[in-house]
Every structure is written in C-alpha cells, then in structure tokens.
C-alpha positions in Angstrom: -48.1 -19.3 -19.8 -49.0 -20.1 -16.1 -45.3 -20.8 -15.6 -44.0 -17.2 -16.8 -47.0 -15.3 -15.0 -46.2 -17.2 -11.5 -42.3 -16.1 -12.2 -43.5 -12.9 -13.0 -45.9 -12.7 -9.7 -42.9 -14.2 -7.5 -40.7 -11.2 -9.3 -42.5 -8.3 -7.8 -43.0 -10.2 -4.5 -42.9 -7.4 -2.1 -45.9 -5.7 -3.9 -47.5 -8.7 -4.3 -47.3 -8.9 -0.3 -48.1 -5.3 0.1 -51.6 -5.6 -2.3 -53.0 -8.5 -0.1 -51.5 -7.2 3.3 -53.0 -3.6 3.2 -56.3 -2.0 2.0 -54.2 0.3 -0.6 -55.1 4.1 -1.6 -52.6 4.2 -4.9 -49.3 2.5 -6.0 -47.6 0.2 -4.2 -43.4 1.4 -2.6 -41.7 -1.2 -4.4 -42.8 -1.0 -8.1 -45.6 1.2 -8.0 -48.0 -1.5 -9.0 -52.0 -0.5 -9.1 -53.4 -3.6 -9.5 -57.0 -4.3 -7.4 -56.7 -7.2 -4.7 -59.3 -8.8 -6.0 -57.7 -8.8 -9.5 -54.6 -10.7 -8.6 -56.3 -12.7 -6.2 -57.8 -13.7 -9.0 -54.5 -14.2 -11.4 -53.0 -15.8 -8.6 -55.6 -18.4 -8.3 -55.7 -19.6 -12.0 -51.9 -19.2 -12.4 -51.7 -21.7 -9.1 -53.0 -24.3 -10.8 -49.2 -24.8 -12.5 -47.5 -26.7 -9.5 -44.3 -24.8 -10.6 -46.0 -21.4 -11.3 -47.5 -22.1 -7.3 -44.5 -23.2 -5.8 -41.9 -20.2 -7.3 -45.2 -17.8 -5.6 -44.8 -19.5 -2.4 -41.3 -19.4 -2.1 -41.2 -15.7 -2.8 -43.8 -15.2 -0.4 -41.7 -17.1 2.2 -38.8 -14.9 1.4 -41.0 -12.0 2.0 -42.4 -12.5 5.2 -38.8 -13.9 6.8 -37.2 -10.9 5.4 -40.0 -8.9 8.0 -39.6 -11.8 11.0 -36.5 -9.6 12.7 -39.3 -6.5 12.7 -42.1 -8.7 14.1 -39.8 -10.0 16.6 -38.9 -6.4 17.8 -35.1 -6.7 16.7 -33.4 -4.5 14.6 -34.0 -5.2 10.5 -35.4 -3.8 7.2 -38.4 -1.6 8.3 -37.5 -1.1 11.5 -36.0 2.2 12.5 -36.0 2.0 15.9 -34.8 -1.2 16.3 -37.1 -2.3 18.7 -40.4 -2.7 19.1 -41.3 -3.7 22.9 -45.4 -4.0 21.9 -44.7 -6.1 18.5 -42.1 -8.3 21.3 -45.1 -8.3 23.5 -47.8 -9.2 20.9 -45.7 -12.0 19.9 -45.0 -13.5 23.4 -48.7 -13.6 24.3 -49.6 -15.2 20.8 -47.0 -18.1 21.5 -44.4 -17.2 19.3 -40.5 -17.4 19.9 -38.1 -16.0 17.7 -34.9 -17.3 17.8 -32.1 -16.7 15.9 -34.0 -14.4 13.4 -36.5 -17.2 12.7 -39.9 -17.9 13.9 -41.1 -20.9 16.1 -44.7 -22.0 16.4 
C-alpha cells in the first residue's frame, strides 16, 4: 500500500511541491488538490517508511525543483515570463550559488 500511495504522491508532484512551498488559500494550479499541509506531511511521513514509496517521492521532487532552477537562476524557463530576473540572479550570487548550464552548484 505504501508503494502505490508514494507513486501516487510522486504523480501529482507539482502540487505536492506547491502544498509544502506556499501557505495555500484553496486548490492547488496543477490538479486542484485541497489537501492541509499538515495532512500530507503526515501521509508522506508514514508512506516514507517504504524505501521505494520514499525514493519514487524524492525523485519527483528532484524533478520538480530542477524543472524551476532556470527561473531561480534568472534565465528564461517555465514560470518565467520575463525571462530574467536580475534580483533572483542577485539573490543567488550572494547565497553562493552558480548555475551553470541550467543546473545548480553548491
């Protein structure tokens, strides 16, 4: 059961992202999800105990948060309509991070 609920977490990935990123006043954009962040904090927790159900979570989470590096990194990408973002280029400089080649470096 752990197994099909961490596929089923690593599925809706972006909202998943979205509930434990933002302090959020309805549905989520991507699936219109209302779940409480407590709540699937909670799921998430217990369903982690499944090394497979954790690692498919992780992974999607990965693939979240790369797919929103290129924003961070004040280049054009998904989310960003200007296609640059001198302050989010800024932020990142004084916080020690270097993007190169669409990836991140710590």
């Amino acid at each position: 059961m752990r197994t099909s609920m961490g596929n089923m977490i690593g599925d809706h990935a972006s909202d998943v992202h979205q509930i434990l990123g933002k302090n959020m006043d309805g549905p989520t954009d991507f699936n219109n999800l209302t779940i409480e962040r407590g709540d699937l904090t909670r799921l998430m927790r217990r369903v982690a105990e499944d090394p497979k159900a954790f690692g498919v979570m992780h992974h999607s989470q990965s693939v979240v948060i790369a797919e929103g590096q290129p924003v961070f990194c004040g280049r054009a990408g998904p989310g960003n309509r200007s296609g640059t973002d001198s302050g989010l280029r800024s932020l990142s400089t004084r916080a020690g991070w270097c993007c190169v080649r669409g990836a991140t470096l710590r």
